[in-house]
Z-matrix of the N, CA and C atoms (Angstrom, degrees):
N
C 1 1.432
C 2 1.531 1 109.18
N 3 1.472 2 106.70 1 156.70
C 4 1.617 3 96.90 2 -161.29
C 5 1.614 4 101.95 3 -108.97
N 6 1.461 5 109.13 4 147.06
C 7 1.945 6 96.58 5 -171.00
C 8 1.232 7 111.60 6 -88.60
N 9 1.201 8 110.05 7 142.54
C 10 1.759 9 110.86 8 -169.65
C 11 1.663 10 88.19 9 -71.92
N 12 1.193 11 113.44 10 179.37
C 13 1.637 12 143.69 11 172.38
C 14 1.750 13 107.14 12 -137.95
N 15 1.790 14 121.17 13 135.44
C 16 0.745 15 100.02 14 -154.46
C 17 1.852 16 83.62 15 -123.53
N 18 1.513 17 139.83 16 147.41
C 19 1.115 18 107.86 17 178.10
C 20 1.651 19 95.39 18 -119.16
N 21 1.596 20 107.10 19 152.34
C 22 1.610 21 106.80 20 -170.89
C 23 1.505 22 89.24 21 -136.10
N 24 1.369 23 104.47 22 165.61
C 25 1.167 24 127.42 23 171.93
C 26 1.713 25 121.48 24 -87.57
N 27 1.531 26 129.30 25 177.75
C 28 1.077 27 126.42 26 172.36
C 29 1.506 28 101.37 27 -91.60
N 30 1.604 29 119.39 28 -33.79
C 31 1.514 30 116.25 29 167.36
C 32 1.255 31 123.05 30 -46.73
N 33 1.497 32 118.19 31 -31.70
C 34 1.354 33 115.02 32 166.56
C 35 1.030 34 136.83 33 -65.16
N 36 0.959 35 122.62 34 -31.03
C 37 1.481 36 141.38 35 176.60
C 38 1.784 37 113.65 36 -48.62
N 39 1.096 38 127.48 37 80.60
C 40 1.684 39 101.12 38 175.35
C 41 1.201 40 133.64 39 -45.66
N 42 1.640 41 125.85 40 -15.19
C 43 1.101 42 133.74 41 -164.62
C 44 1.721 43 90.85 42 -120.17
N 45 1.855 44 106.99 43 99.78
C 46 1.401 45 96.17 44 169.94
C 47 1.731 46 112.38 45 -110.52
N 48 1.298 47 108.68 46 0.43
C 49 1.099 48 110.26 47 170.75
C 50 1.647 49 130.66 48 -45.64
N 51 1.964 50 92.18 49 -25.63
C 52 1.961 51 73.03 50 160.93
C 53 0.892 52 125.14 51 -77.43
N 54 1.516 53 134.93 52 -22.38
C 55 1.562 54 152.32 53 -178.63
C 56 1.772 55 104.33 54 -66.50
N 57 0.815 56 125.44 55 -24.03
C 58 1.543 57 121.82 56 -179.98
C 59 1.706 58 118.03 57 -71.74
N 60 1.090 59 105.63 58 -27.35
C 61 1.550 60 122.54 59 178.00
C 62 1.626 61 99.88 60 -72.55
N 63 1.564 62 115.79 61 144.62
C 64 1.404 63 121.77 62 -154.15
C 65 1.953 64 84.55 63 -90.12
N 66 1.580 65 113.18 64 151.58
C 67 1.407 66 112.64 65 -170.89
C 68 1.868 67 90.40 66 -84.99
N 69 1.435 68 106.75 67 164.88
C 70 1.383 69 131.01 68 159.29
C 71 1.296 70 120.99 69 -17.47
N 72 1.604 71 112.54 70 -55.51
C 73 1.564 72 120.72 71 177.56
C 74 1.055 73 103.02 72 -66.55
N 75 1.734 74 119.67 73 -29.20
C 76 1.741 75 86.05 74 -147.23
C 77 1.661 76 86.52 75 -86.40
N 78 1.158 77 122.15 76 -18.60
C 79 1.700 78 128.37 77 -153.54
C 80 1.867 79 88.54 78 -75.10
N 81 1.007 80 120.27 79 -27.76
C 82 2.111 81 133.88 80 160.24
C 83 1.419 82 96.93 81 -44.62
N 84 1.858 83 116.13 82 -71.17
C 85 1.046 84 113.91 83 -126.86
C 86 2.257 85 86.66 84 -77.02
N 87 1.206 86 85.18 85 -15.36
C 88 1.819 87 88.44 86 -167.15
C 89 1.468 88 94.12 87 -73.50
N 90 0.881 89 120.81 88 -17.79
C 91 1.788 90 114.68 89 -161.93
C 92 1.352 91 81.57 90 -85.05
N 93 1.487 92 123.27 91 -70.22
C 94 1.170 93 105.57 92 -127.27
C 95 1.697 94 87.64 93 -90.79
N 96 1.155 95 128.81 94 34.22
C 97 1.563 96 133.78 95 168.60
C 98 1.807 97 90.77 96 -78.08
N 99 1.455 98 95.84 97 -54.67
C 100 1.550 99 94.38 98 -142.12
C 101 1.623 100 100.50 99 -84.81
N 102 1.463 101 104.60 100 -11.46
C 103 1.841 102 110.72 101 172.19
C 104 1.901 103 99.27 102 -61.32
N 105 1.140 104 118.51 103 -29.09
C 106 1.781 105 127.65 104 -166.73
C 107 1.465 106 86.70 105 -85.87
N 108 1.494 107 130.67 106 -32.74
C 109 1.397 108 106.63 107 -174.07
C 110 1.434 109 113.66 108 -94.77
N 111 1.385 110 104.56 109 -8.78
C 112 1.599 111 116.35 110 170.56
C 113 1.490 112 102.37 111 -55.54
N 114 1.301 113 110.44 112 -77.92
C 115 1.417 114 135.25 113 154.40
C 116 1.585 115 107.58 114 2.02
N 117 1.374 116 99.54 115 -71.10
C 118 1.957 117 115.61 116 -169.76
C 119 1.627 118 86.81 117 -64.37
N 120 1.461 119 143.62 118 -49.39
C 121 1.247 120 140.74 119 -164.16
C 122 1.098 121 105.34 120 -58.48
N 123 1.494 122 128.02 121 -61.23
C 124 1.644 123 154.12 122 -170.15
C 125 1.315 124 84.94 123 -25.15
N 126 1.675 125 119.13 124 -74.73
C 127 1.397 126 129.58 125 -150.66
C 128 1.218 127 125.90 126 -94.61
N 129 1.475 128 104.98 127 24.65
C 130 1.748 129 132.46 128 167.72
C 131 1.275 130 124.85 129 -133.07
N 132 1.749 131 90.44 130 69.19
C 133 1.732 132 106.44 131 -165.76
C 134 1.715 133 103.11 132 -57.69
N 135 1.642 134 113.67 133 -41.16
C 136 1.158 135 117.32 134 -171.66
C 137 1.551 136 107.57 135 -63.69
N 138 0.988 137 160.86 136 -17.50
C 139 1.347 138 156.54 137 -161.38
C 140 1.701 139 112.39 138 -109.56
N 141 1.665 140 114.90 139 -7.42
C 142 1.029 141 131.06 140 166.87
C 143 1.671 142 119.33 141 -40.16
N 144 1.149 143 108.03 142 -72.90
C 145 1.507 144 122.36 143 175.47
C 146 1.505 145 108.19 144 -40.89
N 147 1.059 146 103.49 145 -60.89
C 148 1.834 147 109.46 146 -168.94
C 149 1.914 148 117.06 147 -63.19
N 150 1.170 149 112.72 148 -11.86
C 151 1.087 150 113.36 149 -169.95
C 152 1.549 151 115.01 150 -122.06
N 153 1.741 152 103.35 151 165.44
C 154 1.697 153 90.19 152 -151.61
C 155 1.203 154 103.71 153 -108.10
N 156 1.794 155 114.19 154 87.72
C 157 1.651 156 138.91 155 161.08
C 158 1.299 157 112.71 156 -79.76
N 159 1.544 158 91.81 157 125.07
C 160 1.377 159 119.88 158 159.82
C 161 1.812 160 111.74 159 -39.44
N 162 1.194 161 118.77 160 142.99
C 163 1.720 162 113.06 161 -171.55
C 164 1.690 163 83.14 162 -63.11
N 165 1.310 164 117.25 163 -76.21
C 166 1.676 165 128.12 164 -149.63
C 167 1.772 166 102.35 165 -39.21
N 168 1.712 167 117.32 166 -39.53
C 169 1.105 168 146.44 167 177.03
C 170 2.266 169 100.73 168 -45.37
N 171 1.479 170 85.34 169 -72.89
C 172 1.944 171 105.70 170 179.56
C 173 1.840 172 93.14 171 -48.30
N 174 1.605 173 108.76 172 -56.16
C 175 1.460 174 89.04 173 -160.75
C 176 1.412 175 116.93 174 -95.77
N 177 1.252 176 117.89 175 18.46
C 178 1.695 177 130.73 176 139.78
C 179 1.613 178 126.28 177 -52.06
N 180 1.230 179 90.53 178 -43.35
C 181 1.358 180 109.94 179 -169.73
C 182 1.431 181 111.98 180 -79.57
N 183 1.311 182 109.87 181 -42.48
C 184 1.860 183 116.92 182 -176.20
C 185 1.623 184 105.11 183 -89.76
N 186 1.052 185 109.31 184 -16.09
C 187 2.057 186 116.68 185 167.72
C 188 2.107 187 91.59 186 -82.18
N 189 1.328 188 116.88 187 -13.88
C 190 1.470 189 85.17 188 -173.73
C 191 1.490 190 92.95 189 -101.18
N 192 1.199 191 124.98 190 -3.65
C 193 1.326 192 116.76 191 163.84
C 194 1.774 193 131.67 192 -57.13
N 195 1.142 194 90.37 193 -58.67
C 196 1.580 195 106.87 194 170.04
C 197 1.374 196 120.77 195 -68.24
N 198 1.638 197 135.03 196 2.54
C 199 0.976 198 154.31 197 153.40
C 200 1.082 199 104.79 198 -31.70
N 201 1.729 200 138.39 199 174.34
C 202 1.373 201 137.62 200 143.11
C 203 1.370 202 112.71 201 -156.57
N 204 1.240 203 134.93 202 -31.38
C 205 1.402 204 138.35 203 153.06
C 206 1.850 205 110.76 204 -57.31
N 207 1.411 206 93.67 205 137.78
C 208 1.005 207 116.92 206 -177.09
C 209 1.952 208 107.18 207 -63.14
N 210 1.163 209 106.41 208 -76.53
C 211 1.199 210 95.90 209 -177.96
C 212 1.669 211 131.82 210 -62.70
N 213 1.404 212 117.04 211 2.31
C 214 0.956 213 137.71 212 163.78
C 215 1.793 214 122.55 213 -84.20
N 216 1.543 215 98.24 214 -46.10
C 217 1.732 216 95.89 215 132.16
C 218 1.248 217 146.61 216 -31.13
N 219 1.253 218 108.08 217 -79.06
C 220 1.545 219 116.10 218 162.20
C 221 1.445 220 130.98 219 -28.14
N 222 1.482 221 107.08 220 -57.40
C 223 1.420 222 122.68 221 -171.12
C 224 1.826 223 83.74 222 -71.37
N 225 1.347 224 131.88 223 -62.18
C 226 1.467 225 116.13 224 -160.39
C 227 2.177 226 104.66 225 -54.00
N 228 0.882 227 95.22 226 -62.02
C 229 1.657 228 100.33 227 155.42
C 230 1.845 229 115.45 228 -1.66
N 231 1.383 230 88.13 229 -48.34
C 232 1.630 231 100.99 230 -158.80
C 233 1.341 232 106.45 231 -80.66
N 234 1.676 233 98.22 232 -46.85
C 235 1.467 234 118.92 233 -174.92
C 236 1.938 235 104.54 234 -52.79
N 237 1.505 236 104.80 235 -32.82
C 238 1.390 237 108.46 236 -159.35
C 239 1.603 238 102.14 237 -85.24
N 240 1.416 239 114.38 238 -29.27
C 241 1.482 240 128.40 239 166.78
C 242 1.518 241 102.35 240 -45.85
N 243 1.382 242 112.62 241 -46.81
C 244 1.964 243 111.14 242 -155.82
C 245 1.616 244 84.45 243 -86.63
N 246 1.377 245 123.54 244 -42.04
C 247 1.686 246 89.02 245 -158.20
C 248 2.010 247 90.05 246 -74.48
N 249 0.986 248 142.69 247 -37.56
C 250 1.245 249 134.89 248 -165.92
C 251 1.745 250 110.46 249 -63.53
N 252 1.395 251 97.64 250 6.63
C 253 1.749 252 85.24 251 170.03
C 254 1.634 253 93.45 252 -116.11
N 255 1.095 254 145.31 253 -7.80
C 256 1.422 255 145.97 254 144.06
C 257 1.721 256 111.28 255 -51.34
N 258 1.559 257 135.27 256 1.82
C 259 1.423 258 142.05 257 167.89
C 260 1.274 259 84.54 258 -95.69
N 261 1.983 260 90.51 259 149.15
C 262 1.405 261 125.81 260 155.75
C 263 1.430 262 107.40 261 -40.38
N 264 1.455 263 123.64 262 176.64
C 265 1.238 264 131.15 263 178.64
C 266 1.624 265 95.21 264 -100.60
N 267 1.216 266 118.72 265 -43.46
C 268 2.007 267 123.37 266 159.15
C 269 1.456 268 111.04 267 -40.21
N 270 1.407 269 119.30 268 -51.90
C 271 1.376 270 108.85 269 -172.46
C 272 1.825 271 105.20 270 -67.53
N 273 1.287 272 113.38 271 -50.61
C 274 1.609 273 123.60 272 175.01
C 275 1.778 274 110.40 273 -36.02
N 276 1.532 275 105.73 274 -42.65
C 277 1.309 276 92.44 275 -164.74
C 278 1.520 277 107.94 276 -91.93
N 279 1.646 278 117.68 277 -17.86
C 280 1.271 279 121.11 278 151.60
C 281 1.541 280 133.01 279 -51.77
N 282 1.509 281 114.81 280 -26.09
C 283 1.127 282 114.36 281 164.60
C 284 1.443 283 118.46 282 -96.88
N 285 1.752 284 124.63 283 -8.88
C 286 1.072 285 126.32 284 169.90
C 287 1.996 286 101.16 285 -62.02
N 288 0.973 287 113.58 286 -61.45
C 289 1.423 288 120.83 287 -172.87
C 290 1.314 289 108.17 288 -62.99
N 291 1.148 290 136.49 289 -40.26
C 292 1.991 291 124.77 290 167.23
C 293 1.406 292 120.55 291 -66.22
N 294 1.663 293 115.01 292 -21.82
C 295 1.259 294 90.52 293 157.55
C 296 1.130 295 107.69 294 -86.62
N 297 1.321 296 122.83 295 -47.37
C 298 1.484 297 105.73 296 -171.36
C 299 2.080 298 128.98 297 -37.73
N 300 1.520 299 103.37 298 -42.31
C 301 1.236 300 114.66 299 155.88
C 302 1.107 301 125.27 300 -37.44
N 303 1.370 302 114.92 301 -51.68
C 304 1.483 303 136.74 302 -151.72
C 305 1.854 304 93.37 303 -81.49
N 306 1.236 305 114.24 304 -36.09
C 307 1.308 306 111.60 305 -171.99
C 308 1.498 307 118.28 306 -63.32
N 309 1.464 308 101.30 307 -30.52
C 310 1.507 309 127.92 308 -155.97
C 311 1.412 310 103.73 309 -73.47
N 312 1.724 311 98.54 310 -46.46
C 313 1.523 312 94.33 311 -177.46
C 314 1.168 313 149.95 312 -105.03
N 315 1.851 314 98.18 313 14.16
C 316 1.605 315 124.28 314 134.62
C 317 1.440 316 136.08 315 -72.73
N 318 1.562 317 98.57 316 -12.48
C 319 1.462 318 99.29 317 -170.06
C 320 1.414 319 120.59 318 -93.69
């Protein structure tokens, strides 16, 4: 006998509260957003001072300076990705806009 397959919706579900929680990828795609703005931070030593970093955050950043191996790079990179998803979403968009500023008025 052949097994039916049944297809349902998420509307069906009364319980959508598991569905509200962001999936796996996207909780990737957020990291590695804010690892690129780590990244964009790294290489805007000047905008350091003015903006409101976490100490552990500041001395991530000035240990990835003195770095020199590449893959030792990288991994600090990573480190700077994880503490920047421990910031407000205010502090993020404050540092989204100083670099962005910051770009403008070298360029």
């Amino acid at each position: 006998m052949r097994k039916t397959h049944f297809q349902w919706a998420a509307e069906d579900c009364e319980d959508t509260a598991a569905f509200e929680k962001p999936s796996r990828s996207e909780k990737k795609r957020r990291a590695l957003t804010l690892q690129k703005l780590g990244e964009d931070l790294a290489k805007s030593q000047n905008l350091w001072d003015s903006l409101p970093l976490p100490d552990a955050l500041l001395l991530a950043l000035k240990e990835n300076l003195r770095l020199s191996s590449h893959e030792a790079h990288r991994r600090q990179l990573q480190y700077i990705g994880r503490l920047m998803r421990e910031l407000s979403t205010e502090d993020i968009e404050i540092i989204k806009t100083a670099i962005r500023h910051g770009e403008q008025k070298f360029a």
